[in-house]
Each structure stands twice: as C-alpha cells, then as structure tokens.
C-alpha positions in Angstrom: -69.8 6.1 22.4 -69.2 6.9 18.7 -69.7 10.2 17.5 -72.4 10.4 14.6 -69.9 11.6 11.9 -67.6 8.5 12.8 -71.1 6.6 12.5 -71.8 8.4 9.4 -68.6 7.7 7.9 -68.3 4.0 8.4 -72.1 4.0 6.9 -70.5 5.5 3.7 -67.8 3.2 3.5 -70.0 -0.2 3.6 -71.7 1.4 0.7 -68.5 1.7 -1.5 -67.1 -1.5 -3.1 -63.6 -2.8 -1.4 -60.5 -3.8 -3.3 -60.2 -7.1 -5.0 -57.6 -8.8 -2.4 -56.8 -12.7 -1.9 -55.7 -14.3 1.9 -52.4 -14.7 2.1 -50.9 -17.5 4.8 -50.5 -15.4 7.8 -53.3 -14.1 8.7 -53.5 -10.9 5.7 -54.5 -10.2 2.8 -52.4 -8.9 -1.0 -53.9 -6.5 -3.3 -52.7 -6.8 -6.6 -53.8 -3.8 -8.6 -53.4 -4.2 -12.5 -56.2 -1.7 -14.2 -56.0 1.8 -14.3 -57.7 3.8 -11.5 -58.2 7.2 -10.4 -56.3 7.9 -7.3 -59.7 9.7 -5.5 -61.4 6.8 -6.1 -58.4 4.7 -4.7 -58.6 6.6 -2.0 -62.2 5.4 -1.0 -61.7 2.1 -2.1 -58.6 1.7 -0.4 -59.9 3.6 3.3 -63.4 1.1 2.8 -61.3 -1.9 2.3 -58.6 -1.1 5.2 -62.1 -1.0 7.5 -63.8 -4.5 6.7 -60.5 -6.1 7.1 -60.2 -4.4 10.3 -63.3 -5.9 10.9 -62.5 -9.3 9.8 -59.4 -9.3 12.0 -56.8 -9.4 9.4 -53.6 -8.2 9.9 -51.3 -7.3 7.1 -52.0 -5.6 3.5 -49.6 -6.2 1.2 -50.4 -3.8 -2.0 -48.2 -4.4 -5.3 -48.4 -1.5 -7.5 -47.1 -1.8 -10.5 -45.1 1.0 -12.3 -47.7 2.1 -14.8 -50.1 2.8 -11.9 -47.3 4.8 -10.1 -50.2 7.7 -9.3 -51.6 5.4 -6.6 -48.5 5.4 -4.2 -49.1 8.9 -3.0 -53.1 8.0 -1.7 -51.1 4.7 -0.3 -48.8 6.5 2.1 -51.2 8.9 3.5 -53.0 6.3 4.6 -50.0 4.5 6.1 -48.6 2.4 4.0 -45.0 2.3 3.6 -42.2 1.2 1.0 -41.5 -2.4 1.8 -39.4 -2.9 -1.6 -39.2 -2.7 -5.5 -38.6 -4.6 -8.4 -38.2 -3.3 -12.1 -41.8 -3.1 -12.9 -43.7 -2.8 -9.4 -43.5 -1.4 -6.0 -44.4 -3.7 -2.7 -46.5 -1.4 0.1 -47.2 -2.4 3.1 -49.6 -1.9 6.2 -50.4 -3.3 9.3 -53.8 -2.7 10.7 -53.5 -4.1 14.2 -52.3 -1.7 17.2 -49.6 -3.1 17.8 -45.8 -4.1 16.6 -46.3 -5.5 13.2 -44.4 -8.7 12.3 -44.5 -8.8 8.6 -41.0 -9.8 7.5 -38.5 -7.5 6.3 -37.0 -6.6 3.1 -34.3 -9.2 1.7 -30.9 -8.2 3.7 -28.4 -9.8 1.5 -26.8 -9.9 -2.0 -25.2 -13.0 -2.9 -22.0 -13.3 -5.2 -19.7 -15.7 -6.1 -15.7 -16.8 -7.0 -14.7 -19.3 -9.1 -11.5 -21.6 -8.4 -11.1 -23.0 -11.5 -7.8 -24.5 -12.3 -5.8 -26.7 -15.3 -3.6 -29.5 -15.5 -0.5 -27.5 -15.3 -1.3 -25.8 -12.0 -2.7 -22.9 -13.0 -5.5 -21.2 -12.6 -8.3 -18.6 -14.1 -7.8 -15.3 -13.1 -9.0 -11.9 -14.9 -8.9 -7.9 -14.3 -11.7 -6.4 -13.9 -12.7 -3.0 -16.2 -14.7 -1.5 -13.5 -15.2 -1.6 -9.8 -12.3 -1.0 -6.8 -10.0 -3.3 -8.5 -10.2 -1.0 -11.6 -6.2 -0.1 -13.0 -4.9 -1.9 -10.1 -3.1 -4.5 -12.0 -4.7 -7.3 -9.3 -5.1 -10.7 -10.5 -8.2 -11.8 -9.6 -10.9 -15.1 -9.4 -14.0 -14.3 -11.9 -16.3 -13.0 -9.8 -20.3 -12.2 -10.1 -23.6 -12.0 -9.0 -26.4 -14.7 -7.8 -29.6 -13.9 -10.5 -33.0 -14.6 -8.8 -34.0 -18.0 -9.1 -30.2 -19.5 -9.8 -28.4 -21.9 -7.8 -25.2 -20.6 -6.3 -23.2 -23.7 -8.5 -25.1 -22.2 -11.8 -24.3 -18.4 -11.2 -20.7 -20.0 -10.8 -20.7 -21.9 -14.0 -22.1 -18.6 -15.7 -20.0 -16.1 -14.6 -17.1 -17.9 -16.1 -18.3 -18.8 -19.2 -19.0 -15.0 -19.5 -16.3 -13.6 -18.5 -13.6 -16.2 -19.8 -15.5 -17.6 -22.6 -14.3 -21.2 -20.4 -16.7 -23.8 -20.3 -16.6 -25.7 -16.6 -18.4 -27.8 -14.1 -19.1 -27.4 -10.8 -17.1 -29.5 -8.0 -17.5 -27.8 -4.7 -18.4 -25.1 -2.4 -15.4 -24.3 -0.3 -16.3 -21.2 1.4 -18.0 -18.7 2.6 -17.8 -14.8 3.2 -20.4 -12.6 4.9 -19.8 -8.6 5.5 -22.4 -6.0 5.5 -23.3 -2.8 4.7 -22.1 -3.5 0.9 -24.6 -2.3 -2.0 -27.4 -0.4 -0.7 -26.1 -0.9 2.4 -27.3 -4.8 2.8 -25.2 -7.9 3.8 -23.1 -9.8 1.4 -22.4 -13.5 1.2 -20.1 -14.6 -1.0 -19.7 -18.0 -2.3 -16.1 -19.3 -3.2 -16.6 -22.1 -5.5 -13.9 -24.9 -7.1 -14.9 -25.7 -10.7 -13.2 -27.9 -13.4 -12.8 -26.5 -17.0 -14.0 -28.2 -19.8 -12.4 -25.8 -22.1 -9.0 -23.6 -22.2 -9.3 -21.4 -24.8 -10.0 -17.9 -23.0 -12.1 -15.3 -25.0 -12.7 -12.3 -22.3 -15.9 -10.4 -22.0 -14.8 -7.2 -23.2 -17.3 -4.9 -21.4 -16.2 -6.4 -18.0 -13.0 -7.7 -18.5 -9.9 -6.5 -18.9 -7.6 -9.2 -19.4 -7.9 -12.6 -18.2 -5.3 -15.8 -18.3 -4.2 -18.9 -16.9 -1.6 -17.6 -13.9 0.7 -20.5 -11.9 -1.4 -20.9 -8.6 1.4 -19.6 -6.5 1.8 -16.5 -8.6 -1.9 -15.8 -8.1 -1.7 -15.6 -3.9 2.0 -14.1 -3.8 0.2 -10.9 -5.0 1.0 -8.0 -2.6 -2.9 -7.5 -2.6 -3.7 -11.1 -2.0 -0.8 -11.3 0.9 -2.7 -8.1 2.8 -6.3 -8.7 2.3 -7.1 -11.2 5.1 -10.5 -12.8 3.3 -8.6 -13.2 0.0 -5.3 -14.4 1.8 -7.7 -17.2 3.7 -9.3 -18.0 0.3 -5.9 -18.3 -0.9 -4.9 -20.4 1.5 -7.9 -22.6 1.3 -7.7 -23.1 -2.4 -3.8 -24.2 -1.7 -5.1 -26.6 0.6 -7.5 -28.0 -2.0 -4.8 -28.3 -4.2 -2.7 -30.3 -2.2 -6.1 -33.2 -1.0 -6.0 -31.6 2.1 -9.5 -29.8 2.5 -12.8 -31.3 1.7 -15.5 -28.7 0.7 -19.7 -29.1 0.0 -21.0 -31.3 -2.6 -24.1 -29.9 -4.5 -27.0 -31.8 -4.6 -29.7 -30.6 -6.3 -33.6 -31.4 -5.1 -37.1 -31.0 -5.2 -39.8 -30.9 -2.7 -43.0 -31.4 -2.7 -44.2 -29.0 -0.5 -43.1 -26.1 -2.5 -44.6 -26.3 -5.6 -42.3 -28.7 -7.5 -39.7 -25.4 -6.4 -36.6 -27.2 -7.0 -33.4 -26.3 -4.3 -29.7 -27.5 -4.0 -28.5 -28.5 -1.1 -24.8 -28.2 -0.3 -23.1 -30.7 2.2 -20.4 -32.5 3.0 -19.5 -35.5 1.4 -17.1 -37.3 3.6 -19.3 -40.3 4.8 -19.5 -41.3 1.4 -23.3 -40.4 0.6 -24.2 -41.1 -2.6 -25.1 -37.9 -4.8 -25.3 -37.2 -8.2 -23.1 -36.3 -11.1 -22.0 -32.7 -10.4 -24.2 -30.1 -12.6 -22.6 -29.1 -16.0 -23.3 -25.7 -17.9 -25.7 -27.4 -19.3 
C-alpha cells in the first residue's frame, strides 16, 4: 500500500506541466530543450515528466542540452541522468526508467583517419613531415595523413587531406587497407583507411601550420626508412602499396549510393571489383 505522502506527491506532479518530448523509434522518448529555464523549475518539470513516461511504459529519455542552458545538467544528474556524449554546442543525457539493464547504445567507439598513396609517373610518391604529433623532428617520411569529418566519405576526407596538406589536386582509385587499434584519442578505437589516389596536379605547396616539408620521394626510398622497416603496420602498408605498384593487389572500388530508406542519406560502398561489376567514374575533388 502507498504511503499518503507518496500519494500526495504523485497528485502534485499530474498538476505540473511535463516537458515537451517527441517518440523516438525504440520505445523512448528525446527532449530537446532550447529556451531558457530555471533549473527549480526544471526540476519539477523534469521529476513530473520522468513519472507519466513511467506510466506510459517508455523506456529511454534522451535529453540534449545545449551549452547556453548548461545550468540544467546539475538538476539532470541528481535525478539520474548521466553523460552519454558532447558535441561543440550541446551535451546528450541520458536515462533509463525501466528496472532493469538499459540497452540504449553507447557512445561512438572509434575515430576514423586516413593515408593517402598517391604516386607520379616517375615512381614516386607524396610524402610529407609532419610539424606536430609523435613524428615531430623525427626526420620520418611519411603518407599525408588526416582525419574523417562527420558526414564525409572516407574517399573525400582522402582527396581533402592532400589537397591541404600538399596543395596536390587527386582522385580517388581504391581503398587498400585497413588498420584498427584502440585505446588512441580519448581512449577510443581507431580505424584507419589506407587509400591509393592519382594526382591531377604536381606542383606541391605544403600547409605550413601542419607541414613541415613535403616532396615527391622514389617509392623504394619511402619504405627503406629505418622507421618504415620496424613499424610492422607501416612495413605491411609498405608492402601493400609495392604490390599495387607492381598489378599484383586488387583493392575496394568506391561506389557511391543512396537509399531510400534513410532520408535520401547518401553512403559509399566499398568493394571489390574483380568480377567486373560495373561502377561509376571514381569521385574527383570535385
């Protein structure tokens, strides 16, 4: 049997307005604050809504706060909400309101970077040093390297990187490999996307905040590097990009697509091309 201040309470709390919130596809529901709000009356609004969707049998709350209503978080957690991520301009709580082991997916668990093979008629190919990071004053000879943006193709961030940090204008070719290790930046997973591209340009004019030098190096000058010959992942690249070289490894195709079911969200898909599918021209800078 309830007790009457429980009964009292829950009286009070159908008397005070919930939180605007919309369904979301599981069986939940996201708040999405935007206006200003005292964080008392958070508070109430935020314990009166937790109850009628208790009531309704919903499962998750998802509440995005965004940075300018930063005073909200603290009411948030004491009522059990915890950091699920951030973004520049908001933070992502979350909750889970039934008793037992919630099953709301985790945080993203990998960054993704890429390398770009790119080489010229004469054999050689693009390589830089870098003005930061571990490979900082260590005279290594290196691919341009960077990171995936949200929303970019792997083949685009490829086709970026090296126009900004070579000033080279290429196009994509294939995907020939790829690395995963863990416990990188903020302790997530890495994949890393080695990528063969073909220049449209040769003039080299290096980034100057990243790079330190960069220049066309003969391709067995490149993996004879003390670094390159100890490293295991590079030496394997290395190996893999002499193979390439020489018509003697096939790597993925890109082949970009659209689906209907995700809101016109367009993908790439990379695959083999041996059997002779028929895909389109490989994507340019453009």
């Amino acid at each position: 049997m309830k007790s009457s201040s429980s009964s009292v309470e829950e009286i009070s709390l159908q008397q005070v307005d919930i939180l605007n919130a919309a369904d979301d596809a599981f069986g939940g529901v996201v708040v999405e604050m935007k206006e200003p709000m005292n964080s008392d009356l958070f508070d109430t609004l935020l314990r009166a809504s937790i109850s009628q969707w208790r009531e309704q049998g919903k499962k998750g709350i998802w509440l995005k706060l965004p940075i300018e209503l930063a005073n909200l978080v603290e009411a948030a957690v004491k009522q059990g909400f915890w950091y699920h991520h951030a973004e520049p301009t908001y933070i992502m709580l979350a909750y889970w309101i039934p008793e037992t082991v919630h099953t709301l997916p985790a945080n993203a668990s990998h960054t993704v970077g890429i390398g770009a093979f790119i080489m010229n008629s004469k054999r050689e190919i693009l390589v830089v040093q870098e003005n930061n990071g571990r490979f900082k004053g260590s005279g290594l000879w290196k691919l341009p390297t960077g990171t995936v943006d949200v929303g970019e193709d792997i083949c685009e961030a490829a086709i970026r990187e090296v126009k900004e940090e070579t000033g080279i204008n290429a196009e994509f070719m294939e995907l020939l490999a790829v690395r995963q290790s863990h416990k990188v930046s903020f302790g997530k997973s890495d994949l890393f996307f080695a990528c063969m591209l073909r220049p449209l340009s040769f003039d080299i004019q290096k980034q100057d905040s990243e790079i330190a030098a960069a220049k066309w190096m003969p391709f067995e000058e490149y993996a004879a590097q003390p670094y390159m010959q100890k490293n295991e992942h590079f030496n394997y690249i290395a190996k893999i990009c002499a193979a390439k070289i020489e018509n003697d490894y096939t790597g993925f195709c890109a082949l970009p697509a659209t689906a209907a079911s995700s809101r016109r969200r367009k993908s790439c898909l990379y695959f083999n091309n041996q059997e002779g599918l028929v895909v389109p021209s490989n994507i340019s800078s453009e």
